[in-house]
C-alpha positions in Angstrom: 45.4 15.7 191.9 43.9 14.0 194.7 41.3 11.3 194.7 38.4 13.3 195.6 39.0 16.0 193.5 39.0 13.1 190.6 36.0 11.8 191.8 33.8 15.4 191.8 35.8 16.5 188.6 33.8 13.4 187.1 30.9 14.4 188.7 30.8 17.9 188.0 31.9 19.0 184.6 33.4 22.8 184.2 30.1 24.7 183.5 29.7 27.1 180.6 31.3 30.5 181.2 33.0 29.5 184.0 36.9 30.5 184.3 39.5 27.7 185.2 40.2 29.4 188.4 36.5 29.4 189.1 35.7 26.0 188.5 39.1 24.5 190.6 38.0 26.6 193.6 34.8 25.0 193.4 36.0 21.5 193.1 38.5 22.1 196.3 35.3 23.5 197.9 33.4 20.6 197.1 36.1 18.3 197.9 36.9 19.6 201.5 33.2 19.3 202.7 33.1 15.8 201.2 36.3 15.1 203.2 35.4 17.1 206.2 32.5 15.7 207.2 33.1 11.9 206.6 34.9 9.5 209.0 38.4 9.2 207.1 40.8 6.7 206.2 44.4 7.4 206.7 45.2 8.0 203.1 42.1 10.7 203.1 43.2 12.2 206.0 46.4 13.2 203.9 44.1 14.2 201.5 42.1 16.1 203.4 45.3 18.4 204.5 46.1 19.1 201.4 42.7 20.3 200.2 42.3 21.9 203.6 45.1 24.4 202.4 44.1 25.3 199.4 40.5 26.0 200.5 42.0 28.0 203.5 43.7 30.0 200.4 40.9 30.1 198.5 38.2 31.2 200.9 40.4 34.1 202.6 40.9 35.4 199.3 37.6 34.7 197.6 34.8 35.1 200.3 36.4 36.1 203.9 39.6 38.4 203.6 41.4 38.9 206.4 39.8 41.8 208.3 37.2 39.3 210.3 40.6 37.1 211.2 42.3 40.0 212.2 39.8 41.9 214.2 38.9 42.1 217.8 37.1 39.1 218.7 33.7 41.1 220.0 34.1 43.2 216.9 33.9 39.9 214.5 30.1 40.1 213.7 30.4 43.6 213.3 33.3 43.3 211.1 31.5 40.5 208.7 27.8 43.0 208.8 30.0 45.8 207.4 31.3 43.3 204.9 28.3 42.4 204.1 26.7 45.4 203.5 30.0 46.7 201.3 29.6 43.6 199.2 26.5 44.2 198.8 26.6 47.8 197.8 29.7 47.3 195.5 29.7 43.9 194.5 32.7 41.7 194.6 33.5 40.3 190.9 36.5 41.4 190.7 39.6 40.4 193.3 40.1 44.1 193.2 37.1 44.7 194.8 37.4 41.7 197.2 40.8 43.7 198.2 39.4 47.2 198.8 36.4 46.0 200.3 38.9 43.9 203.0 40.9 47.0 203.3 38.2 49.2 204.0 36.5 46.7 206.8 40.2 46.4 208.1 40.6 50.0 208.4 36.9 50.2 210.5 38.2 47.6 212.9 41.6 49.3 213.0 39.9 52.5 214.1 37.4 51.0 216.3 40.7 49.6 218.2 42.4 52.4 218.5 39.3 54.3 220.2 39.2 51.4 222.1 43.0 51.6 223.4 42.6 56.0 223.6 39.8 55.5 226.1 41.6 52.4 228.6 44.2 55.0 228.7 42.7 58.2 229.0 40.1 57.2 231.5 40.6 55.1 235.1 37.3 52.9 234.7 35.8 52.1 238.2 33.3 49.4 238.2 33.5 47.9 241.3 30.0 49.6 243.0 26.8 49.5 240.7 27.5 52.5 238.6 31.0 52.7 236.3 33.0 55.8 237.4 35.7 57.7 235.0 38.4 59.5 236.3 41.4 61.1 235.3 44.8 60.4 236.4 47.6 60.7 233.5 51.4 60.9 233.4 54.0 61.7 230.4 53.9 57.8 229.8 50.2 58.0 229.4 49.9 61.1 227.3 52.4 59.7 225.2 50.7 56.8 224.8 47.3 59.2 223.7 49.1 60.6 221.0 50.4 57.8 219.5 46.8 56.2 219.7 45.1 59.3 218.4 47.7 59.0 215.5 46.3 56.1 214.8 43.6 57.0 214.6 43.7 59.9 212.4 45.7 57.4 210.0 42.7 54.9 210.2 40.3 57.4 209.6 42.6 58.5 206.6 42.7 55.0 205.0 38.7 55.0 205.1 37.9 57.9 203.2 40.8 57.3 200.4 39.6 53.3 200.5 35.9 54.1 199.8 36.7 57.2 197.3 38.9 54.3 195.7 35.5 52.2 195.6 32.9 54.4 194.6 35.3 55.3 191.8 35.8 51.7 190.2 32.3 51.1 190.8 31.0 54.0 189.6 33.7 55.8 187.4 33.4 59.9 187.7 32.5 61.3 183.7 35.5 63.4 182.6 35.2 66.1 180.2 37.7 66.5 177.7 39.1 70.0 177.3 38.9 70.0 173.8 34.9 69.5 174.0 34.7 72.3 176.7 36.7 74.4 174.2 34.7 74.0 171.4 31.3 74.4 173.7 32.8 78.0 174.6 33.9 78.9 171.3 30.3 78.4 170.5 28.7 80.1 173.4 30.9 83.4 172.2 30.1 83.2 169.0 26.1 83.1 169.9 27.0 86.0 172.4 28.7 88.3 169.1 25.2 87.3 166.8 22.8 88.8 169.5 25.4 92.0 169.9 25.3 92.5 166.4 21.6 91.8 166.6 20.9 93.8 169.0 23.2 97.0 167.3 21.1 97.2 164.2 17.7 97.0 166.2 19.1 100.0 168.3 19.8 101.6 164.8 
């Protein structure tokens, strides 16, 4: 344990209902910023790499996830809204959640690049006079290239409908109906059926 994790473990008791995990990630937390933004001695500059790591570790797992890292960097703030919004929809309690969420923004940015990459290679883009010109000029290299892209894409596009089924489901379970109840509710709906034939018979007689 390092110093300043001692000195805001002190300072900050575990609170009630709060998981080991929980309250250590908040101590490093606590402890990086402390360490951060202070002028540091030698010793605390050790200190401060170590803690550094872990709350690298604990924040791309916890709060960021990868997909902003990973995405194109004039995608980024798009990348963290969608996050956002996800998070917000779903929640993220769980790290299961935290994952699909990730995996779901990563698969947006993964399509948005592939678009990206089919158009720079389907299209000449001409921008050297005030208006952009598109033209067409392809050979097999190129067309190869498209396929593979539009590939890609298709597989992206793939990932985001199985990823958010995948959510909806955990956060909203589908109802099931055993077969045995929809047995017994049939049973019963023939049996009403034969009392109004039978019914019916003798009012006819």
């Amino acid at each position: 344990m390092t110093k300043m994790l001692e000195i805001i473990k002190k300072e900050q008791p575990k609170k009630l209902k709060e998981s080991d995990g929980d309250y250590q990630d908040r101590m490093v937390e606590e402890a990086y910023w402390k360490l951060r933004d202070k002028k540091r001695t030698k010793l605390e500059e050790e200190e401060y790499h170590s803690i550094k790591d872990k709350f690298v570790a604990f924040y791309v797992v916890k709060k960021w996830g990868l997909a902003p890292i990973n995405t194109d960097a004039d995608l980024r703030l798009a990348t963290i809204r969608l996050q956002g919004d996800l998070t917000t929809e779903f929640g993220n309690s769980t790290p299961i959640k935290r994952l699909l969420i990730d995996r779901l923004v990563s698969a947006w940015s993964m399509v948005a690049s592939y678009e990206r990459m089919f158009q720079f290679t389907k299209y000449k883009i001409d921008m050297s006079g005030e208006d952009t010109h598109l033209s067409y000029s392809h050979d097999e290299k190129s067309i190869k290239l498209m396929q593979e892209t539009r590939k890609g894409i298709e597989m992206a596009n793939d990932q985001i409908i199985r990823l958010s089924q995948a959510l909806r489901n955990l956060s909203s379970p589908p109802i099931h109906v055993k077969a045995k109840n929809a047995i017994v509710a049939q049973n019963m709906q023939i049996n009403q059926d034969s009392i109004l034939s039978k019914k019916n018979e003798k009012a006819s007689n």
